[in-house]
N, C-alpha and C positions, 0 to 999 in steps of 0.2 A: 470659665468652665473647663473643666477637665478631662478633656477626651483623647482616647486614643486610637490611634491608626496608622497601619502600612504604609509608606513611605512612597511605596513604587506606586505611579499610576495604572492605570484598567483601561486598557485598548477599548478603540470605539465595541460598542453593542449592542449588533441591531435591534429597532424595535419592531421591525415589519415581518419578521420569519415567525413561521410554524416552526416547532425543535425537527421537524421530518425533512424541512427546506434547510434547514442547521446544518442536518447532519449528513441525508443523503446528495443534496442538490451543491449548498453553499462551496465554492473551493476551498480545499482543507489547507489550514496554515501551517500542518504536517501531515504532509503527503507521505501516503504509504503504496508501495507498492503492492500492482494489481493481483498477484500472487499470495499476498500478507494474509490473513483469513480476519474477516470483522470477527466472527464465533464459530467454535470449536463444540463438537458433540462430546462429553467428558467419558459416556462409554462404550462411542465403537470411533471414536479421534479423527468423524466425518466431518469437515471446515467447509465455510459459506465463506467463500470471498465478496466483493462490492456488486458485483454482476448479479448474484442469485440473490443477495438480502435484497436490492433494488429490485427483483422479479416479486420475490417471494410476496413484501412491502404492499407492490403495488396491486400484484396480485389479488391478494388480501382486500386492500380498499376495494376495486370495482366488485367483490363478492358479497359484499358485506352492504356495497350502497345498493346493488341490485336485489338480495334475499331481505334484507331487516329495514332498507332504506336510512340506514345511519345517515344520519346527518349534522350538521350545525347544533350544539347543546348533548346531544345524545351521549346517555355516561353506558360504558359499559365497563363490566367488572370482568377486572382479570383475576382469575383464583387458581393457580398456579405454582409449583417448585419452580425453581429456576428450568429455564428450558432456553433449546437455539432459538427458536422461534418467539421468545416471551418479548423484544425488542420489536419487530417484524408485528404484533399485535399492537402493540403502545403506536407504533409510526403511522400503520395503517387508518387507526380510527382517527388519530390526528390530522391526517390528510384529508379526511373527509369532515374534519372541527369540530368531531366528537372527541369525549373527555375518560378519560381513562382513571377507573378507582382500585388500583390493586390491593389486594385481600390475600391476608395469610392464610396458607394453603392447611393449615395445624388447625384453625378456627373447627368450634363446632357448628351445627348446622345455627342456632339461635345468634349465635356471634355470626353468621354469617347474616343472620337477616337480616340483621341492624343495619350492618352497611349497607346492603340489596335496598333499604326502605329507604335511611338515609339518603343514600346518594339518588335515592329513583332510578336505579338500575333499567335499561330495555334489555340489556342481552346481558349471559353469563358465559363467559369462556373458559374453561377448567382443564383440568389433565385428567384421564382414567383413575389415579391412585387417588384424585379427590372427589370423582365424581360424586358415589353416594353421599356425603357430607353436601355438594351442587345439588341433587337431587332435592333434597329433602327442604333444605332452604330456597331453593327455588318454589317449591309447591306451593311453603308459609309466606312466603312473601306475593304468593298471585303470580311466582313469571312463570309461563308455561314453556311444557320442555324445547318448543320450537323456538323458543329464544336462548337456546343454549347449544354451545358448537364443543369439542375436543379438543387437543392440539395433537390426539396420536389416535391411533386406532388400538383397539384393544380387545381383547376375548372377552364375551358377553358383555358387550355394550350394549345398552339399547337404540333404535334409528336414530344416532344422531350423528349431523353431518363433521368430516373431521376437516384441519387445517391444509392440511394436502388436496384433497378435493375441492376444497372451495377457493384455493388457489390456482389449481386448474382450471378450474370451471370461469374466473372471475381473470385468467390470463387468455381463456379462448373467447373472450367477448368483445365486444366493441364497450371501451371508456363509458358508464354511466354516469358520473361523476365529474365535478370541476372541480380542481385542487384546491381547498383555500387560500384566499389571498390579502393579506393584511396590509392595511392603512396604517403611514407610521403610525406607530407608538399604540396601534391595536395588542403587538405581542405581549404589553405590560399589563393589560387587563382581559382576555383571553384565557379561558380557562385549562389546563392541560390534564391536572390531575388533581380528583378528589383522593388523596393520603390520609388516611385514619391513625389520629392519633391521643394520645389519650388527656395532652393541653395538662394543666394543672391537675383538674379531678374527673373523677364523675366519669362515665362511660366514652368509649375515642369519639371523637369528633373527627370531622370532615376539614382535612385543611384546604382550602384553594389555593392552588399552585397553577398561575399561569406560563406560558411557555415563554416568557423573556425571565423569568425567573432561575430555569433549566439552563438557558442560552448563557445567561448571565454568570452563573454559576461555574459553568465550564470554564466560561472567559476568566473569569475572575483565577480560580485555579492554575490555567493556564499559565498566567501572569505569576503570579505567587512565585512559579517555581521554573520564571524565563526562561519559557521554552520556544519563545520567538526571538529571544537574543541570541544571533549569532557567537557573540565574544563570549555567551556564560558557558564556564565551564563545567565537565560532569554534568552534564542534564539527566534528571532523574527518571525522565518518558523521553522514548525515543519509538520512531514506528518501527513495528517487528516486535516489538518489546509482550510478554507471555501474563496475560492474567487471569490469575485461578479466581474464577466467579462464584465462588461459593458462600459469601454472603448472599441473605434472601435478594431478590431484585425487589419483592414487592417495599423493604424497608426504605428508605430514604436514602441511606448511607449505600447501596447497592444499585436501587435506580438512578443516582447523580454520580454518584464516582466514579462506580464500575460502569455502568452500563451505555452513558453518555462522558464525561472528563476519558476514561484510559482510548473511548474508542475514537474521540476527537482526537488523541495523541498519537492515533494511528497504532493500536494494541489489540489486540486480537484474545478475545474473552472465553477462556473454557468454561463452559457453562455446566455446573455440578447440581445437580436437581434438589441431593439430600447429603447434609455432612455427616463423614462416617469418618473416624480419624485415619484410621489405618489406609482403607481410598484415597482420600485426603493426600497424605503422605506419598502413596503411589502415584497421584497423579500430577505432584510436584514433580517429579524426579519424568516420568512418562513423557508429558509437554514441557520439559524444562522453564517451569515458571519460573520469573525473574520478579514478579512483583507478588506479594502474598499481604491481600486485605483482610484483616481477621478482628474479632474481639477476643475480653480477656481471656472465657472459659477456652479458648482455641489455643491462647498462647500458655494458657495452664497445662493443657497435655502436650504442645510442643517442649515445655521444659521438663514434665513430670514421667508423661508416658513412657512405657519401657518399648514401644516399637518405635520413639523418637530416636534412641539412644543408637550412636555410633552411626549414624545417617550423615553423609555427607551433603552440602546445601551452597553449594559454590557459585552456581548458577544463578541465587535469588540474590536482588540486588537493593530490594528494599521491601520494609517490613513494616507497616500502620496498623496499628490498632485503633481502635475507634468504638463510639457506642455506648462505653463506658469508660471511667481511670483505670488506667493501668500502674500498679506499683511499682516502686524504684528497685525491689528484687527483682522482679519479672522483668522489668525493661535490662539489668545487668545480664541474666540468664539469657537472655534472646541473646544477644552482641555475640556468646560463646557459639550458637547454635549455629548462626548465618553468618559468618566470619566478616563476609565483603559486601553487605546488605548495611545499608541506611535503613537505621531503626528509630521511630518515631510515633508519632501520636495523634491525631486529628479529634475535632469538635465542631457537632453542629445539630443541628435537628429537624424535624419537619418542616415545622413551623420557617427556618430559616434555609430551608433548601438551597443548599441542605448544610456544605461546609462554614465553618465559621471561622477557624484558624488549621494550623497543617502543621508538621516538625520545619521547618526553616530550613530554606532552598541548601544555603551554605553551612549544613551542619552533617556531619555522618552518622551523630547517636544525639537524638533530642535532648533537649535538658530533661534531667530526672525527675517528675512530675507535673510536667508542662504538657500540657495539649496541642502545646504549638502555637506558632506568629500566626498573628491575625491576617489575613489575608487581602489583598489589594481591595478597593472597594469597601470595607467593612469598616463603619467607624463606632467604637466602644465606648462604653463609660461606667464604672461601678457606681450603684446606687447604697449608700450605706442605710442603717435600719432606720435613722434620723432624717431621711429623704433626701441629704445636701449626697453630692458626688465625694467620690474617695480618690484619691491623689495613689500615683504609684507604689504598688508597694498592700495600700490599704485594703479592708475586706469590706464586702458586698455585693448586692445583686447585679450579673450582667446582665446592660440592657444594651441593644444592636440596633445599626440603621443599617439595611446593603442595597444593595438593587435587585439580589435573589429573596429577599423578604416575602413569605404568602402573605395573599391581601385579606386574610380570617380564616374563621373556621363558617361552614355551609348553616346559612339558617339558625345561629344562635349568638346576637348581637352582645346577648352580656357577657360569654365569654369572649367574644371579639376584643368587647373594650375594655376586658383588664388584661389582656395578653398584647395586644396592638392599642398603641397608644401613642397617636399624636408621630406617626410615622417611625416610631422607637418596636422594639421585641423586647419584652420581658421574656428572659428564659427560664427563670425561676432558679439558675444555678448560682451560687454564693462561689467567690471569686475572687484572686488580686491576679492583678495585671503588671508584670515587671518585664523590662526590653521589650513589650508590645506583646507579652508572652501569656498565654490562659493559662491559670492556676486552678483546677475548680477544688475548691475547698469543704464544701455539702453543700446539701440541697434544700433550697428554701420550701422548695412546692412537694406536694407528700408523692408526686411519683417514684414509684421504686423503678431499679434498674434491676433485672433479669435477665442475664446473659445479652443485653444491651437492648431488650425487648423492654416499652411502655410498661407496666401495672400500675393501673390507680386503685388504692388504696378501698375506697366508697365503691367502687364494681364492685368488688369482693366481698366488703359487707352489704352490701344491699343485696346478693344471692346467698350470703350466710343467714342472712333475716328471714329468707322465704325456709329453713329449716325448723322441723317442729323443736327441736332440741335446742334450736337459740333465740335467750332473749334481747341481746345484743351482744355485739358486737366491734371489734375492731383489728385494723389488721396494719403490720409495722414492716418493715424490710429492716433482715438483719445480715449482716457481714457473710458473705461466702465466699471461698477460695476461689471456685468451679465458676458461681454465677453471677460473681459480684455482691448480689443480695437476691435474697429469698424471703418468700412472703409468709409470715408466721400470723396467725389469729389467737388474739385474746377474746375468749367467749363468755359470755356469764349467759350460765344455761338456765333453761327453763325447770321448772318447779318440777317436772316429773323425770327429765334428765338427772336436776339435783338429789335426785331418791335414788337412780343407779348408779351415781356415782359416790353416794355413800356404802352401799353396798361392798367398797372398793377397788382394789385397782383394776380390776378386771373390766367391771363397769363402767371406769370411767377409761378406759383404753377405746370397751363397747362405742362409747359415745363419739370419742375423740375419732377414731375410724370413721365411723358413718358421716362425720362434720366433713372430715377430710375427701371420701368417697361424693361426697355432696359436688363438692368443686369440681372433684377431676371429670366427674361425669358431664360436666357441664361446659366447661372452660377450657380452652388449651392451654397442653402440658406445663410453660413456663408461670399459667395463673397457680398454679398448684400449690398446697399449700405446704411447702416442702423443708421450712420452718416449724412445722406442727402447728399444734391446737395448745393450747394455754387457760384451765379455766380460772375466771377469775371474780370477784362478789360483784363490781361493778368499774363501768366504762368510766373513767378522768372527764368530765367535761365543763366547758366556762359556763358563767349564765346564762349566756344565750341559748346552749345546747349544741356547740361548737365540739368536736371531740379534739382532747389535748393528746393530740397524737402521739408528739414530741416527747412527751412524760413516758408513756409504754414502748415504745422506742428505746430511749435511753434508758428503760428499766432491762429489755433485754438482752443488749449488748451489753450492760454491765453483767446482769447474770450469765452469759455466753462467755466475757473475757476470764469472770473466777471461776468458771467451769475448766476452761482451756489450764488456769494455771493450777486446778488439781489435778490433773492428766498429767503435767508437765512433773509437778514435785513429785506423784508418787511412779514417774521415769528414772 
């Protein structure tokens, strides 16, 4: 059999911690000084050193077990922009063995209920800028407003209690609460966070991620990139080291890398609520970041933007993308930009909380469309379309074993057992594997990547279905500079649609609008359908009723690339 894997071994990891026992309690194997700040407020450069996260933490827990009675199973949803306190919520309910489901803060109210009903939500914790959007899906989903807290105060709020207050309140009391406390090998089946993701199709699912999975993850990383060896040298995390938090935390890549790996490294997280490039840029230079976590659309205006230009970046010392491929232009254009910055690439997802490979400890500019060496712990193996394994070099499906592996998705067994199988992860990404190195080459499962954001494909047609103007539908992800890919629908309108669109172009722009308006109004920003609308006589499908996705896909990137090269000829 034909497997591949990391070289180096994976430090013991425990399986009796909560990630709160991890990360506040456990001794740190890089200790940082008491002065270091865990997070950094991004717009008035207020830092929370160990002292006050540990007050704030625990604070929190006895609030929460004395007003809601959180306890053992209890999920509650975090719906949030990045914030100093987003970490300090996650620790708190964990302490008390409740389970934490963070939710993009862009969601509209209907996307929010799914999770809310999903996950069986008791509390919802939000920021003012999302409230209304909480408001509303709390209503539809039956949570009443008394199970919903703040993280800030705000003008015209309505009575609801904020995070400062009920940290006081829950730091001037006597302990309600016992901390949990795990029986080996409880932390590998313990649940930490229900992550909505969107799995192969079909609307996101609920992944369970237990907290040896987080633990594990950290370690594992750790390892990768020997930062308990004394003798290695250049260590790419050292404590004191500046990281601009501005990936979501609620995403995967944000909640394990950033928010637990840089702060286990003893790193200190500026927490940036919402990306704005020009801030952005400001607040590299402001905190002297030395690490910068980003996807492609970010490093597209890091090379393209004209307030990039003539920017000096001396200070950052290493540069990951992640989320989605990055091209071997863009990866050459960064090395100009960050001169003394290790630039590379990372892979991982939900499902596999989260990293799955990294740019390689001993490299200063990744190989050219590599995702990076597999990482300690992780053992691989390509599956070709024939089901036998593929030998180095060959193409096929990656499938993953690790010890950060979730144990399914919440409540739906048949997507369980075609994505977890037999202690393996189907990732769905097509792939060769050379020097232990990720290639991803497409994508077998019809997930599109936007801006390194989930879309399944079936969400989008199943709320294109509910418009009177379509009689179906399909929808393709086609090449973007900015987002990677963007979601375009081929429609075949309804019979009275078909009457205004003969009328002509006007008519059929009428239609195409209102298709489009349908989504945005409905979906967040990156579901949008920002591809267009495409009508067309009828959907590709096998006999069973299967849609050949693939076929209109490759119809429209062909039509896109002889578009590209009549712009170019008549240049």
């Amino acid at each position: 059999m034909t497997l591949f894997q990391n070289p180096f071994p994976v430090p013991h990891i425990p399986d009796d911690l909560t990630i709160p026992q991890f990360m506040l309690r456990e001794p740190s194997q890089l200790p940082r000084a008491r002065n270091i700040p865990w997070f950094i407020n991004d717009k008035t450069g207020r830092s929370y050193c160990f002292e006050e996260v540990h007050h704030r933490t625990f604070g929190l827990a006895n609030a929460l077990s004395i007003k809601w009675s959180i306890a053992k199973d209890d999920v509650v949803c975090l719906f949030s922009p990045n914030h100093v306190d987003y970490a300090n919520v996650v620790w708190a309910v964990h302490t008390l063995g409740g389970i934490i489901s963070p939710a993009n803060p862009g969601y509209t109210p209907d996307e929010l209920v799914h999770q809310l009903t999903t996950a069986k939500a008791k509390l919802l914790v939000t920021h003012p800028v999302s409230l209304k959007t909480a408001l509303a899906a709390a209503k539809a989903a039956g949570l009443p407003n008394s199970s919903i807290l703040v993280l800030e105060k705000a003008h015209n709020l309505p009575n609801l209690p904020t995070l400062d207050e009920l940290i006081d309140f829950g730091a001037s009391l006597p302990s309600n609460y016992s901390a949990v406390r795990l029986r080996p090998g409880e932390s590998k089946t313990t649940i930490a966070f229900l992550c909505f993701s969107s799995g192969t199709t079909g609307k996101p699912k609920a992944v369970i991620i237990p907290h040896y999975s987080i633990i594990a993850n950290t370690i594992q990383t750790t390892a990768h990139f020997h930062l308990l060896d004394p003798q290695w040298p250049n260590k790419r995390f050292l404590p004191g080291d500046v990281i601009l938090g501005v990936l979501p935390f609620f995403h995967i890549y944000g909640l394990v890398v950033i928010m637990h790996f840089t702060l286990y490294c003893g790193a200190s997280i500026v927490a940036v609520p919402k990306f704005n490039f020009e801030e952005f840029l400001s607040s590299i230079h402001r905190f002297k970041a030395t690490h910068l976590f980003v996807v492609p659309p970010q490093v597209v205006l890091l090379c393209k933007h004209p307030a990039a230009k003539n920017r000096v970046f001396d200070h950052v010392k290493m540069v990951v993308s992640g989320a989605a491929p990055l091209s071997g232009d863009l990866m050459q254009q960064v090395t100009k930009i960050f001169p003394n910055a290790s630039i590379g690439q990372g892979f991982g997802m939900t499902e596999s909380a989260a990293t799955v490979s990294f740019i390689q400890a001993d490299k200063k500019i990744g190989t050219i469309g590599s995702a990076g060496g597999l990482i300690p712990g992780i053992i691989a193996k390509v599956v070709k379309a024939d089901g036998s394994l593929g030998k180095e070099g060959e193409q096929g499906e990656l499938v993953i074993k690790g010890p950060a592996n979730a144990l399914g998705y919440l409540n739906n067994p048949k997507a369980t057992a075609e994505t977890f199988v037999d202690g393996w992860l189907r990732t769905g990404d097509e792939v060769i594997i050379k020097d232990n190195e990720i290639f991803v080459v497409d994508r077998l499962k019809e997930i599109m990547k936007v801006r390194g954001f989930q879309v399944a494909p079936a969400e989008l047609e199943g709320h294109l279905l509910l418009h009177p103007d379509v009689k179906d539908a399909c929808v393709v992800g086609i090449p973007d500079d900015y987002s990677g890919e963007i979601p375009l629908a081929y429609v075949v309108p309804s019979d009275a649609a078909q009457k205004e669109i003969q009328k002509g172009p006007a008519g059929a722009r009428k239609i195409q609008k209102e298709i489009e308006k349908h989504v945005s109004d409905n979906k967040v920003r990156y579901k949008w359908l920002a591809g267009g609308v495409v009508f067309i006589d009828t959907v590709p499908k096998n006999p069973s009723g299967k849609i050949l996705r693939r076929h209109l896909r490759d119809q429209a990137r062909a039509e896109r690339a002889s578009r590209a090269k009549l712009v170019e000829a008549k240049l």
